[in-house]
C-alpha positions as CSV (number, residue, x, y, z in Angstrom):
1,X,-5.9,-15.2,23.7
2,X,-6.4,-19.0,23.6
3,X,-10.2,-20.2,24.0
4,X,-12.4,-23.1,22.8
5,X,-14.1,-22.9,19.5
6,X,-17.5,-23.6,18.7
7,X,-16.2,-27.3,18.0
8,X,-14.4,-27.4,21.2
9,X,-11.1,-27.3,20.3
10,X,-8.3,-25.1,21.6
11,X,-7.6,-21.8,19.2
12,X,-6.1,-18.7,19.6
13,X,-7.1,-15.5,18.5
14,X,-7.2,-12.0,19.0
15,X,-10.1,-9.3,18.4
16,X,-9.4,-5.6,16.7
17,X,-10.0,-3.4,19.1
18,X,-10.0,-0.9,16.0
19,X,-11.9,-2.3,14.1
20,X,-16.1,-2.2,13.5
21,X,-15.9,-6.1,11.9
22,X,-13.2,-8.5,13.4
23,X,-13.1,-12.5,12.0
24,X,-10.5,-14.5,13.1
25,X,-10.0,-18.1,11.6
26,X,-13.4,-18.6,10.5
27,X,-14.1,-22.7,8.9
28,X,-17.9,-23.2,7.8
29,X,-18.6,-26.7,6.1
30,X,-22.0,-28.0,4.9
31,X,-21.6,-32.0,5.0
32,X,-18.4,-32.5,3.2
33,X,-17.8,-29.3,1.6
34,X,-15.4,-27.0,3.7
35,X,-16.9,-23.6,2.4
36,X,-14.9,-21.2,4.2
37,X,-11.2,-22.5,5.0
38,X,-9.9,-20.0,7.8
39,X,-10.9,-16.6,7.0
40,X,-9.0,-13.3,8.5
41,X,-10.3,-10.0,7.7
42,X,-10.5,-6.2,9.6
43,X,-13.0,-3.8,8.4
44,X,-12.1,-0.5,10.0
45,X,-15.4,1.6,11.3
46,X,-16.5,3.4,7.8
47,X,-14.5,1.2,6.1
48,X,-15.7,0.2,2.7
49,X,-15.0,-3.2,2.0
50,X,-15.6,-5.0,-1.8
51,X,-15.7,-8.9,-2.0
52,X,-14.7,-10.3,-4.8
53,X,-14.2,-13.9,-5.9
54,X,-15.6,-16.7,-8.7
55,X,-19.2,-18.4,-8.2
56,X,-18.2,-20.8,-4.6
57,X,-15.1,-19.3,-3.3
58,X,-17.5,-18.3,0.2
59,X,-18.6,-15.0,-0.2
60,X,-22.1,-14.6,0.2
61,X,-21.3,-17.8,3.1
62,X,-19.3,-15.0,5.2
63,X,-22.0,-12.6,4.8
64,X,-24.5,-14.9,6.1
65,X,-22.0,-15.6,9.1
66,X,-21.3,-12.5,9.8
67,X,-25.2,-11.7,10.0
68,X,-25.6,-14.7,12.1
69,X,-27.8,-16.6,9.1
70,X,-25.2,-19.7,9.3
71,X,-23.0,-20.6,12.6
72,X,-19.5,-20.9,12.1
73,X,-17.9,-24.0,12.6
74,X,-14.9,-22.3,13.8
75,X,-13.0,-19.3,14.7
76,X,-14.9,-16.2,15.5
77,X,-16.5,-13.1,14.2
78,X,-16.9,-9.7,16.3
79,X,-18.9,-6.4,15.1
80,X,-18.5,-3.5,16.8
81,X,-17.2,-5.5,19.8
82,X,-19.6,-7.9,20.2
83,X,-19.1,-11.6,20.0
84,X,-21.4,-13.0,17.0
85,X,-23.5,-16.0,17.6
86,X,-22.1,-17.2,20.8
87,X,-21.0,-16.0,24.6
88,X,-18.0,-16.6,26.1
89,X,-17.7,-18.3,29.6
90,X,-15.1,-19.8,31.4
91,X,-13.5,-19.8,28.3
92,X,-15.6,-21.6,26.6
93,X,-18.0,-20.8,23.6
94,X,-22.0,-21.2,24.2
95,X,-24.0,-20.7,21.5
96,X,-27.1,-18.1,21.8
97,X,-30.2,-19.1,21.2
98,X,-32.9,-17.7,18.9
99,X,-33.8,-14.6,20.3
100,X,-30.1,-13.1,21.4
101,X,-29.2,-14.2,17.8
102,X,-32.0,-11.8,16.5
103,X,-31.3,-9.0,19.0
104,X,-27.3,-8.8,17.4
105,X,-29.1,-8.8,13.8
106,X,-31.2,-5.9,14.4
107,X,-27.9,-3.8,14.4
108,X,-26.5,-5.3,10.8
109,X,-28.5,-4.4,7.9
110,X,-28.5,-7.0,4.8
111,X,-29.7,-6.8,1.1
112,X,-29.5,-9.5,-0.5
113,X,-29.3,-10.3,-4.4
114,X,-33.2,-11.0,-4.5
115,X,-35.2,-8.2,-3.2
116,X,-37.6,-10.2,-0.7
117,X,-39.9,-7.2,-0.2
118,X,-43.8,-7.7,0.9
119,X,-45.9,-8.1,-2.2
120,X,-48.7,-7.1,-0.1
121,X,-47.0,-3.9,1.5
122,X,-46.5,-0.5,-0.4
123,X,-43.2,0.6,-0.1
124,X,-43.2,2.7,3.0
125,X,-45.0,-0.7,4.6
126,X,-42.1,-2.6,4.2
127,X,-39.8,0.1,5.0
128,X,-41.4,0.5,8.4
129,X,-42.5,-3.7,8.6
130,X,-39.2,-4.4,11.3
131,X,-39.3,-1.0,12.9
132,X,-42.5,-1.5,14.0
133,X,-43.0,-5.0,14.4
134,X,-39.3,-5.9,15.9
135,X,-38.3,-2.6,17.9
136,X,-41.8,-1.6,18.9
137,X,-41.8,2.1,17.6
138,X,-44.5,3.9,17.1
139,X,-46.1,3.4,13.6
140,X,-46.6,7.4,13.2
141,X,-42.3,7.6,13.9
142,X,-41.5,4.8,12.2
143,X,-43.5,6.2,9.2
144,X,-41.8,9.3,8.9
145,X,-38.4,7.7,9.0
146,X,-39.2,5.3,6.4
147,X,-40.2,8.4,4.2
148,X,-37.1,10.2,4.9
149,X,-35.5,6.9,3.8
150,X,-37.3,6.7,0.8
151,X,-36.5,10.1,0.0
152,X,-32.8,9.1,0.3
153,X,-32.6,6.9,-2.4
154,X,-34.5,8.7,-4.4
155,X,-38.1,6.7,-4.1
156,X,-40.3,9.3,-2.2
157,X,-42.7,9.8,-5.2
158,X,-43.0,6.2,-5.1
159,X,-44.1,5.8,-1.3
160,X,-47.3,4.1,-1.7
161,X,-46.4,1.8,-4.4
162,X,-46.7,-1.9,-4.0
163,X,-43.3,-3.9,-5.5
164,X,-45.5,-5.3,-8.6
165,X,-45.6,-1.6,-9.5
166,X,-41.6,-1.0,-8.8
167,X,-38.6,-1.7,-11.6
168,X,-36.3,-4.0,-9.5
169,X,-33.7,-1.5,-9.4
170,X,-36.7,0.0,-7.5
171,X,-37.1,-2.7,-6.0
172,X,-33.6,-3.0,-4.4
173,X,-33.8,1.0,-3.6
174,X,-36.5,0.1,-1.4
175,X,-34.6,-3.0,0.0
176,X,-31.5,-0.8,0.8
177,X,-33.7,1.9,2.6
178,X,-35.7,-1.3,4.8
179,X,-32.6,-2.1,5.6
180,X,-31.2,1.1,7.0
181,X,-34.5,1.7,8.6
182,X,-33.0,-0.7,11.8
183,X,-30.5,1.9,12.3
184,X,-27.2,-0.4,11.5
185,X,-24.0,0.0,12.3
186,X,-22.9,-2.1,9.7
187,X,-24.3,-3.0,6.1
188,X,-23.4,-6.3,4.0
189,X,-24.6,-6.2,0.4
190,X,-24.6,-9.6,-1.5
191,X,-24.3,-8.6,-4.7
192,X,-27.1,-6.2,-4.8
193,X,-26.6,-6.2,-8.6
194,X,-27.0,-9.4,-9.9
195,X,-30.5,-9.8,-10.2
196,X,-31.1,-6.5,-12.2
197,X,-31.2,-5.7,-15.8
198,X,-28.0,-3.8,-17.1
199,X,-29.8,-0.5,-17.2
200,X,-30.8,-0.5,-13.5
201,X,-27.5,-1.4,-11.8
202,X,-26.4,2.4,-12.0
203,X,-29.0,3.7,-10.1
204,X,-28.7,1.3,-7.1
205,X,-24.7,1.4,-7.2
206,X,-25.3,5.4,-6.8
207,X,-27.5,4.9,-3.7
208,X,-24.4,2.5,-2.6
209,X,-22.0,5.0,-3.5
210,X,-24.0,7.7,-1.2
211,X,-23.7,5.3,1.5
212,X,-20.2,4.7,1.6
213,X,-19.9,8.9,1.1
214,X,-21.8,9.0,4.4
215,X,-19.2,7.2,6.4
216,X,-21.5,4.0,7.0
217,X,-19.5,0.9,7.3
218,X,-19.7,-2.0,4.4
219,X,-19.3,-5.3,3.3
220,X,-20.2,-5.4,-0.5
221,X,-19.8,-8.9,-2.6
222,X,-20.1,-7.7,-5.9
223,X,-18.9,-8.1,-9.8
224,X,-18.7,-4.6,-10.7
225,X,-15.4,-3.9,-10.7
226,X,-15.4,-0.7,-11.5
227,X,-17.8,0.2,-8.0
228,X,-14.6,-1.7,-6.2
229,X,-12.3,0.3,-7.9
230,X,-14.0,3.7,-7.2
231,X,-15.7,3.1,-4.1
232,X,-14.1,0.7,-2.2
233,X,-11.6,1.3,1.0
234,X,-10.5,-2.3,0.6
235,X,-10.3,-5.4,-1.8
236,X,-10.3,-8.8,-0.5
237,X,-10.3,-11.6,-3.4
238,X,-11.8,-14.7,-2.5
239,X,-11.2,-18.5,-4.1
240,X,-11.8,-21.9,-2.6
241,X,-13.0,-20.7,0.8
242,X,-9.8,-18.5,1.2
243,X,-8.3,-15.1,0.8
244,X,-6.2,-15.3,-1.6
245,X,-5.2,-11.5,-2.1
246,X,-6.1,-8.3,-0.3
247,X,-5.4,-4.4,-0.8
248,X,-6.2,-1.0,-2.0
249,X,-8.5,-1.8,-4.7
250,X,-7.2,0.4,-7.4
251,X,-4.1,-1.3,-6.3
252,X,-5.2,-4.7,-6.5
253,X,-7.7,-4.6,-9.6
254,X,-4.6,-2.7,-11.7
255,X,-1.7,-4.8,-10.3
256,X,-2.7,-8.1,-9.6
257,X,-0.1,-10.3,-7.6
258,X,-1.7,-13.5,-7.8
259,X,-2.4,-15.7,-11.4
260,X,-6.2,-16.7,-9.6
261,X,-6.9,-12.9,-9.4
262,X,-5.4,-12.3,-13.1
263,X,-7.6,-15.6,-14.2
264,X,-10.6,-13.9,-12.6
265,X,-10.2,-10.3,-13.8
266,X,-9.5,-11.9,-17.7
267,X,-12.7,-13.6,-17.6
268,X,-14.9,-10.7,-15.9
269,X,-13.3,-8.4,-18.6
270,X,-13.8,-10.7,-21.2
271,X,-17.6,-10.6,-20.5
């Protein structure tokens, strides 16, 4: 298929029809700085799929493309089908506006490294927040499906607590179940991790690791290798806005092809 890209030139490229995520030679630049330098990935439907690269090489810049946070410059991204960010006409590429742009998010579910929640909200509050306020259900329904969430990873005691009064591995638990409360058909995790002390990571990996057991589809960035290792479908290494290796990742992390991902996994076991 030949169309026009968001910059108007003249690309060809091909959508999955397999697969739940599709990107085809994605560029993103802010000013001068080419971020992401013709990306190509398939995530199957309940595909687990770990990103991993050093501090720059894109990563968390993908996410935020795939979830319609930054526009691509190029290329194009499809979930389940659907054309991210823009409609084609004619052949041609027209961005959509604010509101269609929201509508596509509702269906992808994002945590992010902070845990943004409501200080003012209890837990269940901010589980139900876009249920109620974004798909107009019924704050009785969307209260007991934020409680059933809560009880999923493993926060239903803690249902009326307000985030001052949750650990951040808590914290994120809560995040995780906020964002599932949308109903996604896809979830992207940018390093969920990072922000927590060592002793907390476990418990939100676990809730992770129930996710992926469930069949829900995933786009983790993440450091912990040994969650890649054991959880993941896939491995896609990043560096320098490119992917520069890809694989099983027991395959990958054990038998490295590349000297960038050997540098890389020498310095993350060094630490």
């Amino acid at each position: 298929m030949t169309t026009t890209t968001p910059t108007g030139s003249i690309l060809s490229v091909d959508q999955n029809p397999d697969a739940m995520v599709s990107i085809r030679r994605v560029h993103k630049s802010f000013g001068d700085n080419e971020v992401l330098r013709g990306i190509d990935l398939d995530v199957r439907q309940g595909e687990v799929l770990c990103l991993l690269g050093p501090s720059g090489s894109g990563k968390s810049t993908l996410l935020r493309c795939i979830n319609t946070l930054e526009t691509i410059d190029e290329g194009r991204i499809w979930v389940d089908g659907d054309l991210i960010g823009y409609r084609e006409r004619a052949g041609r590429l027209r961005a959509l506006n604010a509101k269609e742009m929201a509508a596509q998010r509702r269906h992808i579910g994002m945590v992010f490294q902070r845990f943004n929640l409501f200080a003012n909200l209890t837990a269940v509050e901010n589980v139900m927040e876009a249920p109620v306020h974004v798909a107009g259900r019924k704050r009785a329904q969307a209260r007991a499906k934020a409680l059933e969430l809560l009880d999923r990873v493993g926060l239903s005691s803690h249902a009326n607590h307000y985030p001052a009064q949750l650990s951040g591995g808590q914290q994120q638990r809560v995040a995780i179940a906020r964002a599932l409360a949308m109903e996604p058909r896809l979830m992207l995790f940018d390093e969920p991790t990072s922000a927590l002390d060592p002793e907390l990571v476990g418990e939100v990996l676990e809730v992770m690791r129930g996710l992926a057991e469930s069949g829900m589809t995933m786009i983790v960035v993440t450091h912990e290798i040994a969650f890649a290792r054991d959880v993941g479908d896939s491995l896609v290494f990043m560096a320098d806005g490119r992917v520069v290796e890809t694989g099983h990742p027991r395959e990958v992390i054990d038998n490295p092809k590349t000297d960038r991902m050997r540098q890389f996994l020498a310095v993350r076991n060094a630490v």
